[in-house]
C-alpha positions as CSV (number, residue, x, y, z in Angstrom):
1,X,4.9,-21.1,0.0
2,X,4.8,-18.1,-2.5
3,X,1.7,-15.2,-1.7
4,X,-0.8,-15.0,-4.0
5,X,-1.3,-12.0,-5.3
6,X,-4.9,-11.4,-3.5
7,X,-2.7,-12.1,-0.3
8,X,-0.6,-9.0,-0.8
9,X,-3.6,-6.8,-1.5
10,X,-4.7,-8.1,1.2
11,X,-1.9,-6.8,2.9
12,X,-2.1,-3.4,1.2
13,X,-5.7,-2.9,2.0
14,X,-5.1,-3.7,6.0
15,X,-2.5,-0.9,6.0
16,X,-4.8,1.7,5.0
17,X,-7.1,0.0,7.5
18,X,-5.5,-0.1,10.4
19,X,-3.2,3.4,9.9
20,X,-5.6,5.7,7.7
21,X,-9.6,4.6,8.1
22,X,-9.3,3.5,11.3
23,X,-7.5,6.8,12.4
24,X,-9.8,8.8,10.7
25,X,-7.2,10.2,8.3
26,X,-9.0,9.1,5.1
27,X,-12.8,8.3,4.6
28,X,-13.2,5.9,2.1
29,X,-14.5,2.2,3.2
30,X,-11.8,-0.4,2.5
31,X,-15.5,-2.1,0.6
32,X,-14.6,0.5,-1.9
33,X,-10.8,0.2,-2.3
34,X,-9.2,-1.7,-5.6
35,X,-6.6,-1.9,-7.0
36,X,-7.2,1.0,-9.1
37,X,-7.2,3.5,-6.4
38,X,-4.6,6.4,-6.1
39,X,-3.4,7.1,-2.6
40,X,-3.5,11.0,-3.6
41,X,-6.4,11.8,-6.1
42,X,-8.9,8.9,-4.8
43,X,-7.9,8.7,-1.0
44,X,-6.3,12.5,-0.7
45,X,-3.2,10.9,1.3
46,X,-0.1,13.8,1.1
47,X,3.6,13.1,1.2
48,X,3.9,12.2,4.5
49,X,0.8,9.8,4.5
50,X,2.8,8.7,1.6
51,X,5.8,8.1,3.5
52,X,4.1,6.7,6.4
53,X,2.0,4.2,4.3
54,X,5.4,2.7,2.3
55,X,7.0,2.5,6.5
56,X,4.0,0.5,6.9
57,X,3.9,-1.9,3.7
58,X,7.7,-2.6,4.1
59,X,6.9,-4.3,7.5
60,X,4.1,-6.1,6.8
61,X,5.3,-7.4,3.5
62,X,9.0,-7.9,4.7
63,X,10.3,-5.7,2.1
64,X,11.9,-2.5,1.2
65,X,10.9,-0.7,-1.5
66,X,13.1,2.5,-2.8
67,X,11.5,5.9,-1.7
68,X,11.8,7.3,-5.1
69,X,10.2,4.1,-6.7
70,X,7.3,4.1,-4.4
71,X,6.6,7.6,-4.9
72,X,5.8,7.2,-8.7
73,X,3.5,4.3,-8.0
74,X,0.1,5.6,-9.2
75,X,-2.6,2.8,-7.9
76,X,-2.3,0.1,-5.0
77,X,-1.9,-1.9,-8.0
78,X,1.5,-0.6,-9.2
79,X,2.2,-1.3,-5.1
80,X,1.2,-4.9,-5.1
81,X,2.9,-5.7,-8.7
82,X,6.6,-4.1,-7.2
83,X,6.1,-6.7,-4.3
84,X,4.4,-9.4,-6.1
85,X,8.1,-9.1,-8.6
86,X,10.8,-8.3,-5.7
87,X,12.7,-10.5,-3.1
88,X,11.6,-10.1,0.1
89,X,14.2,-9.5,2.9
90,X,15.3,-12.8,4.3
């Protein structure tokens, strides 16, 4: 059964949750996170929060995502449409 996309937000959202709020490293509720928010401007993440974060999606999602692609996402929404629109590993 194919995820829908508020499953892989869903996803996204827990990430941040469990490796950035939870650890203090960013402030922000996860109440107030959309798919509009920027890891750098909105949630002050640096490259290796960054780096850490995609680490962190690719498990949970069961994909890899190119370093160089998922550095030029903007918004947890240009995350969640690369997943929603690549295989997953098998």
């Amino acid at each position: 059964m194919e995820e829908s996309k508020q499953d892989t937000f869903s996803k996204l959202v827990r990430v941040l949750q469990v490796n950035f709020i939870d650890e203090e490293k960013i402030s922000r509720p996860k109440e107030e996170i959309t798919r509009k928010t920027r890891l750098y401007e909105d949630l002050g993440m640096d490259s290796f929060d960054q780096a850490e974060y995609l680490f962190s999606v690719e498990e949970v999602c069961g994909i890899k995502i190119p370093e160089q692609k998922a550095y030029k996402f903007a918004e947890l929404g240009d995350w969640e449409r690369y997943i929603e629109t690549h295989p997953r590993n098998g």
